[in-house]
C-alpha positions, 0 to 999 in steps of 0.5 A: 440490451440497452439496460446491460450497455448502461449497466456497463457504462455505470461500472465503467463510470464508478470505475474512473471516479474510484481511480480518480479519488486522491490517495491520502497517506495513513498519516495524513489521515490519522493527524487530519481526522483524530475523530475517526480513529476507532472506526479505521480501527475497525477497518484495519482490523477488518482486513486483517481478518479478511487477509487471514481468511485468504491465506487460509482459503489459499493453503486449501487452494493449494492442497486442492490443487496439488491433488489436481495437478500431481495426479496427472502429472508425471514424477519427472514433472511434478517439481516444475510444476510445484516451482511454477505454481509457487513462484506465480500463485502461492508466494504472491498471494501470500507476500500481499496478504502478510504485508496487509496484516503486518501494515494494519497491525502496525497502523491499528497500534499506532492509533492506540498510541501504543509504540510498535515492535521496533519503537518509534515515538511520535516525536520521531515520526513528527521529525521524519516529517519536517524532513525537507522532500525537495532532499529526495527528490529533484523538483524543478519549480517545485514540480517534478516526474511522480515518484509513484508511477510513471509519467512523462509530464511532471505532475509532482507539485511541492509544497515548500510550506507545508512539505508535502506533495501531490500528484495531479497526474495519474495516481492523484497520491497526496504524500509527506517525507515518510511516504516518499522516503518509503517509496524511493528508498524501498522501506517500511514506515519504521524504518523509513521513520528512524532514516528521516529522524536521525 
């Protein structure tokens, strides 16, 4: 009994120090460590492989249990579950899984050096950088509410020189303009890159 209550403890444990590891953005990451480009290759590529292995298993799933489900239902029934079961289950499990495989494939591209569909160069992208955060995002004393969840405390520091950010609050995200235009305007790297970069 004891062992079980440490074993909890330990998850628990391990649980809270993941949580409490800061978030670098994939850029950051790319410039900060250029040495370990073909091993986040293969990371990438693992999940995406790993994505289109999910979206596989979930068509099976979901034949799986349409069989279940519409031999026991009644016809009257059957478009409400099927709209049920889409909106709740199948949408977005395929929704998160496409975005892995999309946002992998563009990272894994970028690491080739190779310019994505939608072409950005790297010029753009170091442009998109300087571009000045405190412009989105309304810092007072150079802190501000995190843009990455909710808080009542400012815990979003500023850092002027370099033009970056980090949360000492909860979500520990390390971010520069790319990833804070991504996040308030709602768009993808490339687009966010090409807003930042005109």
């Amino acid at each position: 009994m004891k062992f079980d209550l440490f074993l909890e403890d330990m998850a628990l444990a391990e649980y809270h120090w993941k949580e409490s590891l800061p978030d670098f953005a994939f850029s950051y990451l790319r410039e900060a460590f250029p040495e370990a480009k073909k091993l986040m290759q293969e990371l990438y590529q693992r999940e995406i492989d790993e994505a289109r292995e999910s979206l596989k298993l979930a068509t099976e799933h979901e034949r799986f249990i349409e069989d279940l489900i519409f031999r026991k239902v009644s016809k009257q029934n059957e478009e409400e579950i099927r709209m049920i079961l889409t909106a709740v289950y199948i949408t977005p499990l395929r929704d998160q899984k496409e975005k892995i495989i999309k946002r992998n494939a563009f990272y894994i591209a970028s690491l080739k050096g190779i310019a994505p569909k939608g072409g950005i160069t790297d010029e753009q992208i170091a442009r998109a950088k300087e571009y000045p955060i405190s412009e989105m995002v309304a810092f007072k004393h150079n802190v501000a509410l995190c843009i990455f969840h909710k808080e009542k405390t400012p815990s979003f520091t500023y850092y002027p020189r370099e033009n970056r950010c980090y949360c000492f609050g909860g979500c520990n995200r390390a971010a520069d303009a790319i990833d804070v235009a991504m996040q308030i305007y709602g768009l993808d790297f490339i687009h966010a890159v090409k807003k930042l970069s005109r």
